[in-house]
N, C-alpha and C positions, 0 to 999 in steps of 0.2 A: 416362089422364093428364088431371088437369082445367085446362081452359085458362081462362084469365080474358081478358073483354073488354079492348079496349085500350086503355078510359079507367079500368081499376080500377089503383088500388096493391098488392104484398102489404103483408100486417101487418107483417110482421116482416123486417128486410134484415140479412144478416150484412156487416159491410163488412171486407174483406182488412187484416188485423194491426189491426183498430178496434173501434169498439164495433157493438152490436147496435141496430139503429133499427127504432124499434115507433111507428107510425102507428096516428092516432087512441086510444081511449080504451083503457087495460092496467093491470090491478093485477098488481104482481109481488112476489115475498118474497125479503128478503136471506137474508146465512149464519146469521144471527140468528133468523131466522123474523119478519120484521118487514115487514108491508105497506106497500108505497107502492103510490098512484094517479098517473095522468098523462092528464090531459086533453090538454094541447098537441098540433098537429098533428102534427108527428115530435119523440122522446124520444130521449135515446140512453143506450141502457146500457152500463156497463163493463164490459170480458172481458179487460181484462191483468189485474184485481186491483191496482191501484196506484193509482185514482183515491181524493183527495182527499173526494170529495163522492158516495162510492159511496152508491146502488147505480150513481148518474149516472156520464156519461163529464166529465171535467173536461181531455181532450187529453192526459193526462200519457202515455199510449201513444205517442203523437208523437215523445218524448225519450228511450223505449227502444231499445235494440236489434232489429231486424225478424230473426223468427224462419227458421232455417237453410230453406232451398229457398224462398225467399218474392223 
């Protein structure tokens, strides 16, 4: 198992019924096949599919329903 010191971050944090937060620099592709970049310190990606400003999280997860056992 590889451990990380305990002033590192991970890349990537799945947050519970949210989006995905990717630290530091990520290019990722939508359903489109279309690149985006992100410098900013933490990004957040969409994972219900309902944000407004995909591939971003724009909160609209917030106003769904939390999925059953959650």
């Amino acid at each position: 198992m590889n451990q990380q010191a305990p002033d590192e971050h991970p890349d990537v944090i799945l947050c519970p019924d949210g989006p995905m937060l990717l630290r530091g620099e990520h290019v990722i592709e939508d359903e489109d096949g279309k690149e985006h970049s992100t410098t900013r310190p933490v990004s957040a990606v969409c994972r219900c599919g309902a944000s407004g400003i995909k591939p971003w999280c724009d909160g609209t997860h917030k106003t769904m329903r939390k999925r059953p056992g959650r």
